[in-house]
N, C-alpha and C positions, 0 to 999 in steps of 0.2 A: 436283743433288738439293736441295728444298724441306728446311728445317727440320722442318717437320711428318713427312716418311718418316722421317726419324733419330727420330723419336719425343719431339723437341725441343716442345713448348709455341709457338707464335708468338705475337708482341706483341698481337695483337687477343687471342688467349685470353686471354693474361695481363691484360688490361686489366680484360676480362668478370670475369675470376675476383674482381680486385680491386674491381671495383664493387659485386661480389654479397657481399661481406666488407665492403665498407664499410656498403653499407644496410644488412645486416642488425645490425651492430652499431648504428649509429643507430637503429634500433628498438628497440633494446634498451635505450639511453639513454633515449629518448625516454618509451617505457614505463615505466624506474625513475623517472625526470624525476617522471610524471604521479601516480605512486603514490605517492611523498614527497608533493606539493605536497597529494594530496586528505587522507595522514595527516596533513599539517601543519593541514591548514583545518576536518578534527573533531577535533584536539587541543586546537587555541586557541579554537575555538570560533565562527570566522570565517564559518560559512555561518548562514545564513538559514534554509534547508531542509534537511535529511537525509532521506536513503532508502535503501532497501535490499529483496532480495527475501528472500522467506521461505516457506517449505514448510508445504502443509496438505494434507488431504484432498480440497480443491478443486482444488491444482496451485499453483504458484507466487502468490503474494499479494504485491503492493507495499507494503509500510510507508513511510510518510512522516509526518517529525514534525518540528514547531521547538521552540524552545526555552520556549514554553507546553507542549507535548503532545503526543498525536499526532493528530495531522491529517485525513491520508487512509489507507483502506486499500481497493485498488483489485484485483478480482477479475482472474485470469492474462486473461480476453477484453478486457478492456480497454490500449488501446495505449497502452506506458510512454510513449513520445516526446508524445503529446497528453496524456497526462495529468501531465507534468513542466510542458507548455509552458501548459498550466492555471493549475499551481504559480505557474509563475513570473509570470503575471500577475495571478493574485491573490494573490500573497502577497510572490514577492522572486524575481529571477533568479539570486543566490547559494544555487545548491543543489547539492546534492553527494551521491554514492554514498559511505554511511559506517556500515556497520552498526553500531558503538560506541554511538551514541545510541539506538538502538533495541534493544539486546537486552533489556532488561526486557519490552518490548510482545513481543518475540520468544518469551522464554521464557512469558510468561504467556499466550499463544497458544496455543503449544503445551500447556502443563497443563491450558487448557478443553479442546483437540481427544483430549488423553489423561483427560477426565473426572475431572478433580485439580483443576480448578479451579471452582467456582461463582459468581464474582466477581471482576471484573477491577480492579485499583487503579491505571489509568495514569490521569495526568495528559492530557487531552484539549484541544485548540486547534479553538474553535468559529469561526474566522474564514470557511470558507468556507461557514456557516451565517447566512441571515436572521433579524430577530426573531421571526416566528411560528414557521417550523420551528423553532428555539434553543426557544421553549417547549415543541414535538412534541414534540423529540428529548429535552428535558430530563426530559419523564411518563415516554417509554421508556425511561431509563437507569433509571427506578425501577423498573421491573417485576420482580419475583427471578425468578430461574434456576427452571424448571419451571415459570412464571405467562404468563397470557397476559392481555392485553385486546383490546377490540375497537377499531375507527378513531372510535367515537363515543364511546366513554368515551373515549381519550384526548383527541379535540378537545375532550368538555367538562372534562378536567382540564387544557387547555392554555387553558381560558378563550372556546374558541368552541364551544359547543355543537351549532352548525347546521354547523360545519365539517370533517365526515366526509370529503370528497372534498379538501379542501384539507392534511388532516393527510396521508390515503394518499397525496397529490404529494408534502408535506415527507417523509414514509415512505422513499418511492421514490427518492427526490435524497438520500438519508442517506450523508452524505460515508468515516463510519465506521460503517459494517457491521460484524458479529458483536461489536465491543465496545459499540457503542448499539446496544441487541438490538433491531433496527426488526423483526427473525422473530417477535417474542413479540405482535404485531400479528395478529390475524385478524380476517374478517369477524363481523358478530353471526349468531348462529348456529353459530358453530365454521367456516367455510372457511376454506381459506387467503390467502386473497385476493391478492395481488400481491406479489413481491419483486425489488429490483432486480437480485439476485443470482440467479433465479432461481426457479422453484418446486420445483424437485429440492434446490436448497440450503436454501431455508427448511424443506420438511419430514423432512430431514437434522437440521439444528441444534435442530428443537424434536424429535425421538425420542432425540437425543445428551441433552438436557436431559431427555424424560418427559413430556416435556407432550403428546403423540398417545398 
């Protein structure tokens, strides 16, 4: 009679039993491994980039910020793996998942989508900004909470007057959405003209603000 009828264990189970005890505690390693090294690298300050996901009305939103500002903030449709591998070529492939640096942009997110906040104080990193949008985006950060302008007032406060079609591209390419309010942009006339985020988001954020 076989070990296994006596209800004995035989050496291949035993082996099985013991590999499947071994990976999984190697995993388990490996995972605490990986979770020290990313606290050790937003401790010291080691990475380049940070990011982290963060909850809105929209659905998940990317934060991503260095150690100017924040950077990007990248709507749930857009793909995290293309838009890290972005990061990392324009900016540093030292990036890392690290909410610590971002909970101020976190929490001030959150107080405008709860109507507590009218004005956002982060620190912003305009690196993946050209010099003319850098001008766009810079009329748009001025526009207050409930104010609109149109794509030709701002390209003639960006200094190119005939440049209506050129500001709505920098508009569009606007790397930080809801903190540079590229919503508070509409057509002359009152439409809403174009946003990369959407047209259900832009005419969200200006009724959130009052300005419809």
């Amino acid at each position: 009679m076989s070990r296994r009828t006596t209800g004995e264990p035989d050496e291949i189970e035993q082996a099985l039993r013991r590999g499947r005890t071994y990976t999984h505690d190697a995993d388990r390693a490996a995972s605490a491994a990986a979770q020290r090294l990313t606290r050790r690298i937003a401790e010291e300050a080691l990475a380049d980039v940070s990011y982290a996901p963060v909850d809105s009305p929209f659905g998940t939103l990317l934060l991503a910020a260095t150690k100017r500002g924040l950077v990007r903030v990248a709507f749930p449709e857009e793909n995290v793996d293309t838009t890290l591998q972005r990061l990392a070529l324009r900016i540093s492939p030292r990036i890392v998942q690290a909410p610590g640096p971002l909970e101020q942009m976190r929490r001030e997110l959150d107080e405008y989508f709860d109507g507590r906040r009218r004005q956002f104080e982060l620190p912003l990193d305009w690196t993946l900004v050209g010099p003319f949008a850098r001008r766009v985006l810079g009329v748009t950060s001025e526009i207050p909470y409930g104010g609109v302008l149109s794509y030709a007032e701002v390209a003639a406060e960006a200094g190119s007057p005939r440049g209506s079609r050129a500001a709505g591209n920098a508009l569009g390419s606007n790397p930080i959405p809801i903190v540079v309010p590229c919503h508070r942009v509409l057509r002359s006339g009152g439409a809403l003209g174009g946003y990369g985020g959407g047209l259900d988001r832009k005419r969200f954020l200006l009724e959130l603000e009052g300005a419809l």
